[in-house]
DSSP file (Angstrom, degrees, kcal/mol; ACC not computed):
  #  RESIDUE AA STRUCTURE BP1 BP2  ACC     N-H-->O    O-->H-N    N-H-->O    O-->H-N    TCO  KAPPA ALPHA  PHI   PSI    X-CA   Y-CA   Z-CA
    1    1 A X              0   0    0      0, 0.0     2,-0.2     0, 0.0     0, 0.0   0.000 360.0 360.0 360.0 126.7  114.9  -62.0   99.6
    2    2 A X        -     0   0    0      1,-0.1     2,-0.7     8,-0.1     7,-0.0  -0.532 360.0-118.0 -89.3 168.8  112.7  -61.5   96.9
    3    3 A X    >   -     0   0    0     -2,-0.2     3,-1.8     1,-0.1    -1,-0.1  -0.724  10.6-150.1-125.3 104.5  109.8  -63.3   96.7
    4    4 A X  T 3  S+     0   0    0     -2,-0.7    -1,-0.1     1,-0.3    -2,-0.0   0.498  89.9  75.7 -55.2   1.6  109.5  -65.6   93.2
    5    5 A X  T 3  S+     0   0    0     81,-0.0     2,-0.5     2,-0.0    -1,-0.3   0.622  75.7  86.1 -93.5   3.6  105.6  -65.1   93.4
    6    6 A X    <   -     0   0    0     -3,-1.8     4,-0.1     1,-0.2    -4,-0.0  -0.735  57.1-162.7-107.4 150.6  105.5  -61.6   92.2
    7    7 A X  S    S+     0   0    0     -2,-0.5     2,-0.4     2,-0.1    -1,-0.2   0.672  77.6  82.0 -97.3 -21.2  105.4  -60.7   88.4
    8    8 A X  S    S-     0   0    0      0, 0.0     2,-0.9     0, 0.0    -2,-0.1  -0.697  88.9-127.8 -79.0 122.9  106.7  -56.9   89.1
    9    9 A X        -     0   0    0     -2,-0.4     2,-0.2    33,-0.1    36,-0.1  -0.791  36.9-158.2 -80.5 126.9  110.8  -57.1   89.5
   10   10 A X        -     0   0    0     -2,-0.9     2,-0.6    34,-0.1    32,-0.1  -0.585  11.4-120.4-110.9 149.6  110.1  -55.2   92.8
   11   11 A X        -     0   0    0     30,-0.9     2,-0.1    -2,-0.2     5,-0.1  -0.904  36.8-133.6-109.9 119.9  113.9  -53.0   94.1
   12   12 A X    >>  -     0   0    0     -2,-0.6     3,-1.8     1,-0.1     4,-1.4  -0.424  23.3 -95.2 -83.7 170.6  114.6  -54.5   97.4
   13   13 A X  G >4 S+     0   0    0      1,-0.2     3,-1.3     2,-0.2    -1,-0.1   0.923 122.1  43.3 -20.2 -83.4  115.4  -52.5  100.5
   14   14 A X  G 34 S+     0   0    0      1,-0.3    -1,-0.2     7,-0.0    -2,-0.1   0.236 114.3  47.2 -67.6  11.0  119.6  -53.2   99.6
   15   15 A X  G <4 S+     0   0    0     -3,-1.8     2,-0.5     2,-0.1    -1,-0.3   0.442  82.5 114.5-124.6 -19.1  119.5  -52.6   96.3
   16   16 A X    <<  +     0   0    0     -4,-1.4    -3,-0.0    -3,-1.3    -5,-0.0  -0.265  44.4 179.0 -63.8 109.3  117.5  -49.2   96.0
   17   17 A X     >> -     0   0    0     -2,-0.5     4,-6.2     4,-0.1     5,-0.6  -0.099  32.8  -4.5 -68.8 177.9  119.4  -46.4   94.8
   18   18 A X  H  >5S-     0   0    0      1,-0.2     4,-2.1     2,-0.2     3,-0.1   0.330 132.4  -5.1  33.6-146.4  119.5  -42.6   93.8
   19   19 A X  H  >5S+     0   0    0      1,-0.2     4,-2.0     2,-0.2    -1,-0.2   0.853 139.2  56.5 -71.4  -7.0  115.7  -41.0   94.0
   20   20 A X  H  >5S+     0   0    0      1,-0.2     4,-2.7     2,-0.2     5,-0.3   0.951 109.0  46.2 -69.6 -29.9  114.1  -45.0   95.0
   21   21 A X  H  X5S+     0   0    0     -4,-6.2     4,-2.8     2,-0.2    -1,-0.2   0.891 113.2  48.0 -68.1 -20.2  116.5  -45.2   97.9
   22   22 A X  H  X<S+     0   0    0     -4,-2.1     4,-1.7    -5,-0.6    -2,-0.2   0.909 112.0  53.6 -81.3 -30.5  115.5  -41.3   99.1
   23   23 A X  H  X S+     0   0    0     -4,-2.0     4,-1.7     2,-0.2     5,-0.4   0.919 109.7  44.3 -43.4 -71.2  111.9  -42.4   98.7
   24   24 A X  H  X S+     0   0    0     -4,-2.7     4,-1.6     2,-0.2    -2,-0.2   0.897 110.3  56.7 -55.8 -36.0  112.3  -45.3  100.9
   25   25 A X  H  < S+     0   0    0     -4,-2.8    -2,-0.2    -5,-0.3    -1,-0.2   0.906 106.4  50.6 -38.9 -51.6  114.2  -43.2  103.1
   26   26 A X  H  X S+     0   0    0     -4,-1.7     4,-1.0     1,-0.2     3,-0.3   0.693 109.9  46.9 -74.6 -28.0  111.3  -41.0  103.4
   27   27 A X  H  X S+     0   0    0     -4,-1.7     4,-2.1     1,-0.2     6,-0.5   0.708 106.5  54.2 -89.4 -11.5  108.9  -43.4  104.1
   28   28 A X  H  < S+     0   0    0     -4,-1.6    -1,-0.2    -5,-0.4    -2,-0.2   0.705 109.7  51.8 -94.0   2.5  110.7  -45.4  106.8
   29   29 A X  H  4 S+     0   0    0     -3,-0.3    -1,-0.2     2,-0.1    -2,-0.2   0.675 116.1  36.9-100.5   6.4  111.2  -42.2  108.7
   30   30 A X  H  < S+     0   0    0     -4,-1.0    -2,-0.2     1,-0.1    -3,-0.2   0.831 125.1  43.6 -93.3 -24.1  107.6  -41.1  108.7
   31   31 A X  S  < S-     0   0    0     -4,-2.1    -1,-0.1    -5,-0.1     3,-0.1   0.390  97.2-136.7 -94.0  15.1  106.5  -44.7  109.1
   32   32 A X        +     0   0    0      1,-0.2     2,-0.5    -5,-0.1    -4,-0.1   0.613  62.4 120.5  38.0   9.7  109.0  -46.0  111.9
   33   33 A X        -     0   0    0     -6,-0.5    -1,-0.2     1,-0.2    -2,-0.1  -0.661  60.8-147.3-121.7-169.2  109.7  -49.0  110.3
   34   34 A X  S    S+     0   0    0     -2,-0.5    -1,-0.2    -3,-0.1    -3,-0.1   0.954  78.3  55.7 -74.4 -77.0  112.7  -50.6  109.0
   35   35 A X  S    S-     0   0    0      1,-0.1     2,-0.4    -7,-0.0    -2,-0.1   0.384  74.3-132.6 -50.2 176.1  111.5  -52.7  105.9
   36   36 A X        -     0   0    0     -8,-0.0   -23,-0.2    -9,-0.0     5,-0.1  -0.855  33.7-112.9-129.4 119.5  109.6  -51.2  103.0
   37   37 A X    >>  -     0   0    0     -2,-0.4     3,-4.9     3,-0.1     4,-1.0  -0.103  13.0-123.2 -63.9 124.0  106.7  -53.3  102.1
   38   38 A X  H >> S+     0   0    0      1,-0.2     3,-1.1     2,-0.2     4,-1.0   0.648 107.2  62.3 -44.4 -73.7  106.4  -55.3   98.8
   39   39 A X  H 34 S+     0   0    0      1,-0.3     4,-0.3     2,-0.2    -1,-0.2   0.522 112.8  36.0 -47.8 -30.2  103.2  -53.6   97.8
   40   40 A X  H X4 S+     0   0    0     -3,-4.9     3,-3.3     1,-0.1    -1,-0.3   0.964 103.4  65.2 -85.4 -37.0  104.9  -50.1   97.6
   41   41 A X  H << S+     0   0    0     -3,-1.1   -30,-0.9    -4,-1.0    -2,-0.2   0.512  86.5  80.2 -62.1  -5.2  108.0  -51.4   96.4
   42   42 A X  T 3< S+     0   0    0     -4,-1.0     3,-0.3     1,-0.2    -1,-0.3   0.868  98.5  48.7 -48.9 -46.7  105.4  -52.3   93.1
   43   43 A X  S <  S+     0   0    0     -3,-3.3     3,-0.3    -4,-0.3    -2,-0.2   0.037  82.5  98.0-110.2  20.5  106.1  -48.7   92.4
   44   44 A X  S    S+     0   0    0     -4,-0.2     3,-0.4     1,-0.2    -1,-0.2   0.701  70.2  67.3 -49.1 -32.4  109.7  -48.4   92.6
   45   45 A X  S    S+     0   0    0     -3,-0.3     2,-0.6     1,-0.2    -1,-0.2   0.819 105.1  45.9 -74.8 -31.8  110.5  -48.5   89.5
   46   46 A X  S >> S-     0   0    0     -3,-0.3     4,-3.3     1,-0.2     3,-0.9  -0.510  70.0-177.4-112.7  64.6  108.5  -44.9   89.0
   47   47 A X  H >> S+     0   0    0     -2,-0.6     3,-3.4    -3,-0.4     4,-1.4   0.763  83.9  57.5 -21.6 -81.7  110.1  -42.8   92.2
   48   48 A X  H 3> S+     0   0    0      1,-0.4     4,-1.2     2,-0.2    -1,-0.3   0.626 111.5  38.1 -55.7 -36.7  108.0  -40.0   91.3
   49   49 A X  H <> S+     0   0    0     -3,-0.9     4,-1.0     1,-0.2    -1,-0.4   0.603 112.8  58.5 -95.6  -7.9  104.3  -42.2   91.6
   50   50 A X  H <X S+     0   0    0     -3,-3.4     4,-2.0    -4,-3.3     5,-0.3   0.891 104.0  47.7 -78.2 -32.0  105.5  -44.2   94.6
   51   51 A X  H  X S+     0   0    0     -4,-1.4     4,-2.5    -5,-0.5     5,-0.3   0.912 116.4  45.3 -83.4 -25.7  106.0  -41.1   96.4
   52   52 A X  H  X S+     0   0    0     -4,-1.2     4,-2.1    -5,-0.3    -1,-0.2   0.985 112.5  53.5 -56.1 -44.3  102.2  -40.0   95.1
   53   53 A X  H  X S+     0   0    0     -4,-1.0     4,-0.6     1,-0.3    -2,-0.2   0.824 109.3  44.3 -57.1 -50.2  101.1  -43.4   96.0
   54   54 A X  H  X S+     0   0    0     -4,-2.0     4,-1.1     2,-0.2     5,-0.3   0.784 110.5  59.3 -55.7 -45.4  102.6  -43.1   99.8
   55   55 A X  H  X S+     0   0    0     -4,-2.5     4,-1.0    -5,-0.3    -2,-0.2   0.832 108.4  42.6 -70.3 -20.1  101.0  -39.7   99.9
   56   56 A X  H  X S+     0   0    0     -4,-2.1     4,-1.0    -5,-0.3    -1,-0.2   0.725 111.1  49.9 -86.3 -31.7   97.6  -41.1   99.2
   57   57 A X  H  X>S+     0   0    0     -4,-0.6     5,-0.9    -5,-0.2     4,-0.6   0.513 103.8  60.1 -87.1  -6.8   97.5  -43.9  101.3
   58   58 A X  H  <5S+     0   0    0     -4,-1.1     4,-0.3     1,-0.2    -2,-0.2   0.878 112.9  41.2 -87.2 -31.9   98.7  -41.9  104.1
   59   59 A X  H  <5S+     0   0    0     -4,-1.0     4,-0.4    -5,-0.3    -2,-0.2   0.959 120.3  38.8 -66.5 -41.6   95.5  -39.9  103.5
   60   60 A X  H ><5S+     0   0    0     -4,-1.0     3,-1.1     1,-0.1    -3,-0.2   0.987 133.6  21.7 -78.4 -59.6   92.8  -43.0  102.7
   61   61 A X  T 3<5S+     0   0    0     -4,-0.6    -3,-0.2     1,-0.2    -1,-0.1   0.894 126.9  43.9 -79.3 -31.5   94.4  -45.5  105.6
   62   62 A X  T 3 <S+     0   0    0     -5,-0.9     2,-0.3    -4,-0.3    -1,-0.2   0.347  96.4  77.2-112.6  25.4   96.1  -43.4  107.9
   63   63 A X  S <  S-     0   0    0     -3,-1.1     2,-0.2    -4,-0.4    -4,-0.0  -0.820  82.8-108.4-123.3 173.6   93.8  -40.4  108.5
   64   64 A X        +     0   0    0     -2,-0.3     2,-0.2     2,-0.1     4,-0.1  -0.710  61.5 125.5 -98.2 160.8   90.8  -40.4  110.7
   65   65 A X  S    S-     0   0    0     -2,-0.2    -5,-0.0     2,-0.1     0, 0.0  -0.666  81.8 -27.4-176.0-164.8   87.0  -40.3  108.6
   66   66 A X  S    S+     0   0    0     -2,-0.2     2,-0.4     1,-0.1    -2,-0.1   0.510 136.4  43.4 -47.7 -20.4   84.4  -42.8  109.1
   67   67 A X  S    S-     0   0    0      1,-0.1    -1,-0.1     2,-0.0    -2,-0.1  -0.977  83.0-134.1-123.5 126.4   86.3  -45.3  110.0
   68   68 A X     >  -     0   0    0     -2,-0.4     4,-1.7     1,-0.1    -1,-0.1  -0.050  46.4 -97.2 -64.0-162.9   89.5  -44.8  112.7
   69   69 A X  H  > S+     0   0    0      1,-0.2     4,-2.3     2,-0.2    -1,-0.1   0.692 120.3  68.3 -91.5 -22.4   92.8  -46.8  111.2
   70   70 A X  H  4 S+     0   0    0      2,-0.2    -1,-0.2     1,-0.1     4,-0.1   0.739 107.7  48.0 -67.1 -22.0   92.3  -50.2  113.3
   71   71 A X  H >> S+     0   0    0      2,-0.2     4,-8.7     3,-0.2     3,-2.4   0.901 112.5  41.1 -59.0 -81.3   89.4  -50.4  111.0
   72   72 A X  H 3< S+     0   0    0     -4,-1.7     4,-0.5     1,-0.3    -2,-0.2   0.879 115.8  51.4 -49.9 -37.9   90.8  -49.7  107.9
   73   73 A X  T 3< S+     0   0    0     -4,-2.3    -1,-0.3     2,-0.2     4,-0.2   0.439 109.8  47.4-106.1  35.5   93.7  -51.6  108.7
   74   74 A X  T <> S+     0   0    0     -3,-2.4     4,-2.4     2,-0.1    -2,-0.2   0.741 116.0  47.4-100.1 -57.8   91.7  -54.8  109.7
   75   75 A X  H  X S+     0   0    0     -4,-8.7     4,-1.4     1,-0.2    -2,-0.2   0.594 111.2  45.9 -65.0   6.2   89.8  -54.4  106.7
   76   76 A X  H  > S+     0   0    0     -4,-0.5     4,-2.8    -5,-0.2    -1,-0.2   0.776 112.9  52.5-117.7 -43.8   92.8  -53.8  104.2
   77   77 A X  H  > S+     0   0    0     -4,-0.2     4,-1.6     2,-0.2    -2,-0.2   0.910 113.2  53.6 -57.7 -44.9   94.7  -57.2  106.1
   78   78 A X  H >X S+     0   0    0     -4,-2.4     4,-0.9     2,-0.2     3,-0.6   0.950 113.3  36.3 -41.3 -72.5   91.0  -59.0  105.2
   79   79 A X  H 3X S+     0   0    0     -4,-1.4     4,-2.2     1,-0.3    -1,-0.2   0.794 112.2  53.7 -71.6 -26.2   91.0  -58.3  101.8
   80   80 A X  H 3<>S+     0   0    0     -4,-2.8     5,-2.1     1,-0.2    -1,-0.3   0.849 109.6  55.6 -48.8 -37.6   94.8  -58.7  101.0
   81   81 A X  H <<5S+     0   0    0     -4,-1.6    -2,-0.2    -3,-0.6     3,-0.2   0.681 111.8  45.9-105.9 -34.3   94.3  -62.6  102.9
   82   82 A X  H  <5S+     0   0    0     -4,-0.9    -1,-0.2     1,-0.2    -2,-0.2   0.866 111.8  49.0 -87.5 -24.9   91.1  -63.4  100.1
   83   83 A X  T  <5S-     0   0    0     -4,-2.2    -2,-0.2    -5,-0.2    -1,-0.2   0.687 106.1-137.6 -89.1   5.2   93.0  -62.3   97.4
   84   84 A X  T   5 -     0   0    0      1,-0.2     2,-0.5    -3,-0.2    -3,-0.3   0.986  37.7-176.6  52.6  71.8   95.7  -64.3   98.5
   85   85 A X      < -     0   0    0     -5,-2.1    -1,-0.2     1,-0.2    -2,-0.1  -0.922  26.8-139.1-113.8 134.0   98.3  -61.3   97.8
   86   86 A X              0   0    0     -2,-0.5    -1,-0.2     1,-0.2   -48,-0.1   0.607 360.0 360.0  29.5 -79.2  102.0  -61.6   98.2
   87   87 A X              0   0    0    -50,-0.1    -1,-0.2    -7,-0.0   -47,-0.1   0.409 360.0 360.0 -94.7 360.0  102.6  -58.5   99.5
């Protein structure tokens, strides 16, 4: 169900077609999960920059640096929770 707080008409999960459904495809088999999570689903509308967008976070969040990924995604949960965001 989509969620009446967001100002982006976001393409859910059961509606995504053509290259947004192959996009979602691709991230729910590298990411093992089912859903695709409103904050990419921002960038649905532009296949070609969500899939940059995925490729980029897989680098910032999901690679090891200074900080491992329990880090990154403690702090990422933090700031989404002040900014009171949606997604």
């Amino acid at each position: 169900m989509p969620d009446p707080k967001t100002k982006i008409a976001l393409i859910e999960d059961a509606d995504a077609t053509g290259d947004v459904a192959k996009v979602y495809e691709q991230w729910r088999a590298h990411s093992g999960r089912q859903q695709m999570p409103g904050i990419l689903k921002c960038f649905s509308h532009r296949p070609d920059f969500l899939r940059d967008v995925m490729s980029f976070g897989n680098t910032v969040h999901f690679s090891e640096g200074h900080l491992d990924r329990r880090t990154k995604e403690a702090i990422a949960s933090w700031v989404s929770w002040l900014n009171r965001c949606p997604y």
